[in-house]
N, C-alpha and C positions, 0 to 999 in steps of 0.2 A: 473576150472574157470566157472563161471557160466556165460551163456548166455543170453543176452538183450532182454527183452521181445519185440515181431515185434507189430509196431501201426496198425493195419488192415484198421482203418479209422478218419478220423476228425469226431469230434463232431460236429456239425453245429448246433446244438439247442441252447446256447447262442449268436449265428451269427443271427438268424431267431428273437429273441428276438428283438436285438438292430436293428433289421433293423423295425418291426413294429412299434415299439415304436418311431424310425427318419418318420415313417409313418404318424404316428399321429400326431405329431408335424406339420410334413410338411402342410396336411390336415388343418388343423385349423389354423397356420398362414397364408395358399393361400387364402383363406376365407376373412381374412382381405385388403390383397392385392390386390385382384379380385375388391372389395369395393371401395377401396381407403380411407376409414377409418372405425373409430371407431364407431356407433351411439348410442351417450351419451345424454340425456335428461338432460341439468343442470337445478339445482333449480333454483328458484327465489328470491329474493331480493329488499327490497326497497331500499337501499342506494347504487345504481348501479354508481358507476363513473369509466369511461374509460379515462385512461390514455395513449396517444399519446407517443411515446418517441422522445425524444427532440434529436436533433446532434448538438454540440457546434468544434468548430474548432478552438484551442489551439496552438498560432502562437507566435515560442520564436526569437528574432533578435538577430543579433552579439553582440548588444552594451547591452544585457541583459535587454530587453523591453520585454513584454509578451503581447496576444493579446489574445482578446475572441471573435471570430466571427469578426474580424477585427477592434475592439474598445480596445485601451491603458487599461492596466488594472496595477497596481504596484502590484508588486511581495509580498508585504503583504498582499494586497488586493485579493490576487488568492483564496485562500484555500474556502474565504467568497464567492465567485463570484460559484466558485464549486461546493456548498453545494446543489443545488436546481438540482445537478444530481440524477438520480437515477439507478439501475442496468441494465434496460434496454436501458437507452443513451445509442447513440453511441459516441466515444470522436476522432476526427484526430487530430493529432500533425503533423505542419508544422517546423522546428526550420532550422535556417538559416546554411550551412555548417560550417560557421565558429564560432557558438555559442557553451557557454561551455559545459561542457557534465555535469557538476553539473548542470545547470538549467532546461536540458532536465530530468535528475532522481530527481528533486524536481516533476516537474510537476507528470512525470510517479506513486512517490511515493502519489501523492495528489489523484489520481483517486485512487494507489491499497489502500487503505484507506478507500474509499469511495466504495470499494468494484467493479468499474465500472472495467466489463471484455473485454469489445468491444472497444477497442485503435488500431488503425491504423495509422500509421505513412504514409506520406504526400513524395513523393520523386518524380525526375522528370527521364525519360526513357533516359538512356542513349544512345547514336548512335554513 
């Protein structure tokens, strides 16, 4: 039977590698950390227009009434009232407990639509 040849020692030179290399990394992202950002020179532009982002507050009742920022809105009328969102609004949904759960996923589907990510649903703390 042949005998197992004995390890005498670990190799530690690929250990020694990946630990300089998490060195380096570390180094150059604390740099930016230390900072607190990035310093980026943007270009310029003539046709600079800054865009605010707007919050609209999307309020559905029992009896299937829909509200925009607290103004009656008709449920065909929504999609159109909608369009003047953009990705960075933010949109809250109020809907009344006892409202359907079709009118709450009409609304939900009109914003994912419109591509709007920031929905916050409206609830009150229970005690």
């Amino acid at each position: 039977m042949r005998a197992l040849k004995k390890i005498e020692g670990i190799n530690v030179v690929p250990l020694i590698d990946i630990m300089l290399v998490l060195l380096a990394i570390i180094l150059t992202i604390s740099s930016f950390i230390a900072l607190g950002k990035i310093d980026i020179t943007l270009p310029q532009a003539q046709s600079h227009t800054k865009v605010d982002p707007k919050f609209f507050e999307i309020g559905i009742s029992a009896d299937h009434q829909f509200y925009i920022n607290a103004e009656a809105v008709l449920k065909t009328e929504l999609a159109s009232k909608l369009d003047v969102l953009t990705k960075n609004d933010t949109v809250a949904i109020s809907a009344d407990k006892a409202a359907a759960y079709e009118d709450f996923i009409y609304v939900i589907d009109l914003l994912k639509l419109r591509e709007i990510e920031k929905i916050s649903m409206v609830v009150n703390k229970h005690e």
